[in-house]
matplotlib code that plots the C-alpha trace (Angstrom):
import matplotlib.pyplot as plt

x = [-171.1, -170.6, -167.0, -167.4, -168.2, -165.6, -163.0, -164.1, -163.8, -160.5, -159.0, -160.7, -158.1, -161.2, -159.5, -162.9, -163.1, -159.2, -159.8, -163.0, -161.2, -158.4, -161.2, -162.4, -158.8, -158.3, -161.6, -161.9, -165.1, -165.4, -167.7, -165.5, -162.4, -164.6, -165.3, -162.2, -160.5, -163.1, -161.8, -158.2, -158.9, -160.5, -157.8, -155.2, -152.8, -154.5, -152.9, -149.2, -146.0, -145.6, -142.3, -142.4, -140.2, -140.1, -139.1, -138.2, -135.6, -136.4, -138.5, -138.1, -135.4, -138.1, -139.9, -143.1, -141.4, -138.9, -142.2, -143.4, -140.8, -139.7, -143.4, -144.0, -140.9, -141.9, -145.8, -143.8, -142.3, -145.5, -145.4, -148.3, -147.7, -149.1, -148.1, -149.1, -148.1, -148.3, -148.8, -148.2, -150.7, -151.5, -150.7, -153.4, -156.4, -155.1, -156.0, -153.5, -153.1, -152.8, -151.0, -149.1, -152.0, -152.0, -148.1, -147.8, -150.6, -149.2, -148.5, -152.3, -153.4, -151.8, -154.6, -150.9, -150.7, -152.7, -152.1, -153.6, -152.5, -153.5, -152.7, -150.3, -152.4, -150.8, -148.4, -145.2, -142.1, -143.1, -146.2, -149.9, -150.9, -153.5, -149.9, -149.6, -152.9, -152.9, -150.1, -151.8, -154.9, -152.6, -151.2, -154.6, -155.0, -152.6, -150.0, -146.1, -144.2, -145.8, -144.2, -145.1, -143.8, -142.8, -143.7, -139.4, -139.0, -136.0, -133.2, -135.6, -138.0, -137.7, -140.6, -141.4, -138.6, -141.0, -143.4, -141.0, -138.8, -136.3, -135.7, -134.5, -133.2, -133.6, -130.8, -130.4, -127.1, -125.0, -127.2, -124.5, -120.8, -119.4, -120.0, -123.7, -123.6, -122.1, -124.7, -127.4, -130.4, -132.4, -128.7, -128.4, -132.1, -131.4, -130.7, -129.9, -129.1, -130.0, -129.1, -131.5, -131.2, -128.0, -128.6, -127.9, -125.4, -126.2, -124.3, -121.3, -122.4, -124.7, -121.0, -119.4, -122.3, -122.7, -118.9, -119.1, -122.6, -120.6, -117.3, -119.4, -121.4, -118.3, -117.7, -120.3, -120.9, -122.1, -125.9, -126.3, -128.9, -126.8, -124.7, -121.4, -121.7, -124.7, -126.1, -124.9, -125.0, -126.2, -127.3, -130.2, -132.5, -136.0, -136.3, -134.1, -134.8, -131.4, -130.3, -133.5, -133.2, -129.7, -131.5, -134.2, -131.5, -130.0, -133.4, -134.5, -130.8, -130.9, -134.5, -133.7, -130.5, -132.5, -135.2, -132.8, -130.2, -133.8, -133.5, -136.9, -138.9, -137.1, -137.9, -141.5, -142.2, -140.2, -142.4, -145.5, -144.6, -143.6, -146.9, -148.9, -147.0, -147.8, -151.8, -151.8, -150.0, -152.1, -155.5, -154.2, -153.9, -157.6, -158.4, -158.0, -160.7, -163.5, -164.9, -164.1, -160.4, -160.5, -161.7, -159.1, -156.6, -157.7, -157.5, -154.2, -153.3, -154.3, -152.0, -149.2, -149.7, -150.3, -146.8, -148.5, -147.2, -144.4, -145.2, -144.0, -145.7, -149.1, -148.7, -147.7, -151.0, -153.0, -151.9, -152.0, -155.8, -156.2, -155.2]
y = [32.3, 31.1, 29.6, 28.2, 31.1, 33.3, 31.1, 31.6, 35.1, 35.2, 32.6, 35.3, 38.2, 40.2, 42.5, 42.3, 38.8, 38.4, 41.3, 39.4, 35.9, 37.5, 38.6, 35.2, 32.9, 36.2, 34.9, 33.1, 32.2, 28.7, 28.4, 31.3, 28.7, 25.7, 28.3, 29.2, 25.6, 24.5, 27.8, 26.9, 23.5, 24.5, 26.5, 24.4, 24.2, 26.4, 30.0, 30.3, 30.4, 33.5, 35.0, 35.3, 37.7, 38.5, 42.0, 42.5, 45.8, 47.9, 50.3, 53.9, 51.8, 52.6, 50.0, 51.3, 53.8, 50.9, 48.6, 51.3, 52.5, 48.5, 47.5, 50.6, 49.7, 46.0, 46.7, 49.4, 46.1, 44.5, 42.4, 41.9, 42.9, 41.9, 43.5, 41.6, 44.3, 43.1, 45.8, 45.7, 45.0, 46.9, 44.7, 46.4, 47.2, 44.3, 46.9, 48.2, 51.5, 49.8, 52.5, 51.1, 51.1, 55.1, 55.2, 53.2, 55.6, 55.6, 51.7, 51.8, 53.2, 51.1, 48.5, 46.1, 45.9, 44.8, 46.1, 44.6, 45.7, 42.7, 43.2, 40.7, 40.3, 38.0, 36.6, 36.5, 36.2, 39.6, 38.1, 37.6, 34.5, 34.0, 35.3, 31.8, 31.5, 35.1, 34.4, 31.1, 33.2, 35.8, 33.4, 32.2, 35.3, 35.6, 37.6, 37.3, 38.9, 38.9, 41.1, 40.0, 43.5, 42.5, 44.1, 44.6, 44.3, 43.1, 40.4, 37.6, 38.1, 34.5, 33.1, 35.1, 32.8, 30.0, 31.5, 33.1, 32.7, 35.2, 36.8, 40.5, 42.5, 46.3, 48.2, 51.8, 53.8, 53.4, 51.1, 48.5, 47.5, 44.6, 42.5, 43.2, 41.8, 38.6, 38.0, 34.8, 35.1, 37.2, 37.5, 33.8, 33.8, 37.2, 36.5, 40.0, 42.6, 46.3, 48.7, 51.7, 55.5, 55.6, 59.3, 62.5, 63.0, 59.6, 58.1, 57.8, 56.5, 53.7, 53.1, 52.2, 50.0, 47.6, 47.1, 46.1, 44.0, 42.4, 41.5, 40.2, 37.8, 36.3, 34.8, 33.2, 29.8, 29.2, 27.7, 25.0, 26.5, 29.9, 29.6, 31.7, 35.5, 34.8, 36.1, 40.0, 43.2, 45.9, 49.3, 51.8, 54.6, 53.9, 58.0, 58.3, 55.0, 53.9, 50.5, 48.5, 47.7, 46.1, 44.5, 42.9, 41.4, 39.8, 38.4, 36.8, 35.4, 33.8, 32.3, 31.2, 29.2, 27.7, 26.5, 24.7, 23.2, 21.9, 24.2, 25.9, 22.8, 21.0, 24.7, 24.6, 20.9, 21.9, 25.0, 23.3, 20.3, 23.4, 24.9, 21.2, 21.0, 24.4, 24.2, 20.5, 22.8, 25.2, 22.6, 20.9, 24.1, 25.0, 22.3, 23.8, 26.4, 24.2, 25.1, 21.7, 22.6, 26.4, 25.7, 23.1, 25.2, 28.5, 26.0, 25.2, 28.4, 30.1, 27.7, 28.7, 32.2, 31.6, 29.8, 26.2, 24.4, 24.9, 26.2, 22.9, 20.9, 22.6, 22.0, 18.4, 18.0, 19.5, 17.5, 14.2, 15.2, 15.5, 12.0]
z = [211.3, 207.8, 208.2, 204.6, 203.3, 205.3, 204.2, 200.6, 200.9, 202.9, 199.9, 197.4, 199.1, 200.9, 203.6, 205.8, 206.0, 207.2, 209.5, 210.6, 210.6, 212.6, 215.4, 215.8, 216.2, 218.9, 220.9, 224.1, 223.5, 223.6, 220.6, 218.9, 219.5, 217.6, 214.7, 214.6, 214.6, 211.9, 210.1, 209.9, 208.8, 205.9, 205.1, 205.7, 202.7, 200.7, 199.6, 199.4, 201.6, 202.6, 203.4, 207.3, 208.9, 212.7, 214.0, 217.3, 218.5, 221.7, 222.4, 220.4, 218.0, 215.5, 214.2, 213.3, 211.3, 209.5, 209.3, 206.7, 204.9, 204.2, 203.9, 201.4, 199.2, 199.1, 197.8, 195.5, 193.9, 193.6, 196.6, 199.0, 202.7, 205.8, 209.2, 212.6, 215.1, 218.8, 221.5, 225.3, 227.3, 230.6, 233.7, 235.7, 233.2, 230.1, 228.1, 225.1, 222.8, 219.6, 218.2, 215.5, 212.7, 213.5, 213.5, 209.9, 208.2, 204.7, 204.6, 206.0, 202.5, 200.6, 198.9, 198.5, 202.2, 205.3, 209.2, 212.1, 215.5, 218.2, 222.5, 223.9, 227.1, 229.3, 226.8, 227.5, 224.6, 223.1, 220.8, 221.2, 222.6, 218.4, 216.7, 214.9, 213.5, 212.0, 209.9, 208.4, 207.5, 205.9, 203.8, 202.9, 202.1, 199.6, 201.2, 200.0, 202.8, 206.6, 209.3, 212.5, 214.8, 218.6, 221.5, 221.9, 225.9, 225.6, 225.0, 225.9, 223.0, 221.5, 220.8, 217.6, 216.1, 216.4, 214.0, 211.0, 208.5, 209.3, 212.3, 211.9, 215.3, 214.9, 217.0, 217.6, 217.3, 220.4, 221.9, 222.9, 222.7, 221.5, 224.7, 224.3, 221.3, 222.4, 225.1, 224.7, 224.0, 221.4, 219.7, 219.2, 217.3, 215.1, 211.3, 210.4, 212.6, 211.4, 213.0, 212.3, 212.3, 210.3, 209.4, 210.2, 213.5, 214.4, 211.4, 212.9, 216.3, 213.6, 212.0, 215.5, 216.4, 213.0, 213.4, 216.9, 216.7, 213.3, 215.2, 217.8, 215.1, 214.5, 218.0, 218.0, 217.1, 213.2, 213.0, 210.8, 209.2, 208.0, 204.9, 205.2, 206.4, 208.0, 210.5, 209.6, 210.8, 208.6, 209.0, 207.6, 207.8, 207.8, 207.6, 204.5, 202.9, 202.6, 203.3, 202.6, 199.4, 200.1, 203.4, 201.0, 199.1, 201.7, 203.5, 199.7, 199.3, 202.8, 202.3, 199.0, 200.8, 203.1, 200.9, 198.2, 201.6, 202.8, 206.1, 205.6, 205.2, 208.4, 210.3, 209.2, 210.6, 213.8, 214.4, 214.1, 216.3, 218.8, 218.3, 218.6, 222.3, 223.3, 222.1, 224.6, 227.2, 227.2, 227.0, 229.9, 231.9, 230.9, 232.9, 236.4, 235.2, 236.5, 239.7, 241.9, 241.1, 241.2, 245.0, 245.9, 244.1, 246.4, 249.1, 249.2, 247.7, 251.5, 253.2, 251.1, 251.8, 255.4, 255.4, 256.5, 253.2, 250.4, 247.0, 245.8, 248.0, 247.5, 243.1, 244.4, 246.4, 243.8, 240.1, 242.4, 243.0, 239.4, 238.4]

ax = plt.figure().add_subplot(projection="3d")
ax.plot(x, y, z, "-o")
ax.set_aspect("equal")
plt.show()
C-alpha cells in the first residue's frame, strides 16, 4: 500500500481513502499495524481539531435516531460530520450487525457527513478496541464535529471519555429517579445529560426525569474543568427536532470555556499519555502470544483448573518465567 499517497488523499477530504484508512488502523495484521503506524505519523498534526463528542445512553434510548437528526442539523449549518458508531460484538461468533449505517440513512446521503459502523470485539468500555485512531484520521480528514456512538451497556461505559471533547449521556423518559442519577460512574464522566423522546405522551414523563437527573447534578461534586451550570440536564426529541439547536449551543459554549481556561489543551495531553500506557499494555500482553509461553501458560492453566494451584499463584509462576 501507498501510505503516502493514502495520506494525501485522506488530507485532500476523499471518503474512500478514510473509509480505506479506517480498515487498515482496524487490522490485526502485523504488517497492516506497521502501515498503519507509518500512516498516523504522517498525519500527525496535520488537518484540524475536530470537535469530539462521545455519546453513550442505553439501549433503545435512541441514539441512532438522535445521531441523525443532530448530525443532519449540524451539516445543514455547514459543518462537516463524522459518526464512529461502535456495535456489539457477539460473545460466541465475534461477529456484529452493524446496523447503525442502515438506521442513519438520510445522514448516510449527506456528501457533509461520513458514517462508519466498526464491531467492538472483545473490547470492553463500550468502544472499539482502533476507536482512537479513527478519530485522528477524521480530523485529517477535515471533519469539524466527530460523534463517536457507544455500544450503551450500561453505567460503566467510561472509556469513550478518554477519547472526546464532550461527553453527552442520552436518557430516556422515566428511565431513572433521582437516586440513579446520583450513582458513580458513567454520571460522574457525562457533560450534558439529554434526555430524549420529549414528545408526544412521553413529554411529561421526559419533564419529571430532566428535573430529577438536574437536581441530582447538583449533588455532586463540581469538576474543575466545568464552569458554573455545568454539567446539565436537558431534554429533546430527536423525532421532532426540538431541543438540538439549544443542545448545540450549550456543547460550543462549553468547549469554547474550556479552550480559553486552558482545560482542553491539559485534557488532550492527558488522553494521549492514557492512550501511550494503554498501547505499552497492550504490547506487553502480545507477548504471551508466542508459542514457548502459550504452552507454559496452558500448563499451569490445567493445574488451576484441576485445583492443584491458585489463580494467583499460577500468573505468579508464569511473569517470573518471563523475566
Amino acid at each position: 500500500m501507498d501510505i503516502g499517497k493514502l495520506a494525501a488523499d485522506i488530507l485532500g477530504g476523499e471518503r474512500r481513502a478514510l473509509a480505506r484508512a479506517i480498515t487498515l488502523v482496524e487490522s490485526r495484521r502485523e504488517d497492516h499495524r506497521a502501515e498503519a503506524a507509518a500512516l498516523l505519523d504522517q498525519l500527525a498534526g496535520a488537518g484540524k481539531q475536530a470537535l469530539r463528542i462521545g455519546l453513550s445512553g442505553t439501549p433503545g434510548v435512541g441514539k441512532s435516531t438522535f445521531i441523525e437528526a443532530f448530525g443532519t442539523m449540524l451539516t445543514g449549518q455547514g459543518l462537516r460530520v463524522a459518526v464512529l458508531a461502535v456495535d456489539p460484538s457477539s460473545a460466541r461468533s465475534g461477529g456484529s450487525i452493524l446496523g447503525d449505517k442502515t438506521r442513519m440513512e438520510r445522514l448516510a446521503r449527506d456528501p457533509n457527513a461520513f458514517i462508519r459502523p466498526s464491531p467492538s470485539q472483545t473490547q470492553l468500555g463500550g468502544v472499539a478496541r482502533r476507536s482512537r485512531e479513527a478519530v485522528a484520521l477524521c480530523e485529517a480528514a477535515g471533519f469539524d464535529v466527530v460523534l463517536i456512538e457507544t455500544v450503551g451497556v450500561g453505567q460503566s461505559e467510561t472509556v469513550v471519555s478518554e477519547m472526546s471533547d464532550l461527553f453527552v449521556l442520552l436518557l430516556a423518559p422515566a428511565g431513572g429517579d433521582e437516586l440513579q442519577g446520583v450513582k458513580r460512574g458513567i454520571m460522574e464522566m457525562a457533560d450534558l445529560i439529554l434526555v430524549n423522546k420529549a414528545d408526544g405522551d412521553l413529554k411529561p414523563a421526559a419533564t419529571r426525569t430532566c428535573s430529577d437527573y438536574a437536581g441530582a447534578l447538583r449533588l455532586l461534586r463540581r469538576r474543575p474543568q466545568d464552569p458554573e451550570g455545568f454539567p446539565k440536564a436537558m431534554m429533546v426529541s430527536a423525532t421532532e427536532g426540538t431541543g438540538l439547536v439549544e443542545a448545540w449551543d450549550e456543547m460550543q459554549a462549553l468547549a469554547a470555556w474550556r479552550r480559553r481556561e486552558s482545560h482542553w489543551a491539559r485534557a488532550r495531553a492527558e488522553q494521549a499519555r492514557y492512550w501511550f500506557e494503554q498501547e505499552v499494555r497492550q504490547a506487553l500482553l502480545a507477548q504471551l502470544d508466542p508459542a514457548p509461553v502459550r504452552a507454559r501458560m496452558d500448563a499451569l492453566a490445567g493445574r488451576v483448573a484441576q485445583g492443584e494451584l491458585a489463580p494467583a499463584a499460577a500468573a505468579r509462576q508464569l511473569v517470573a518465567s518471563l523475566k
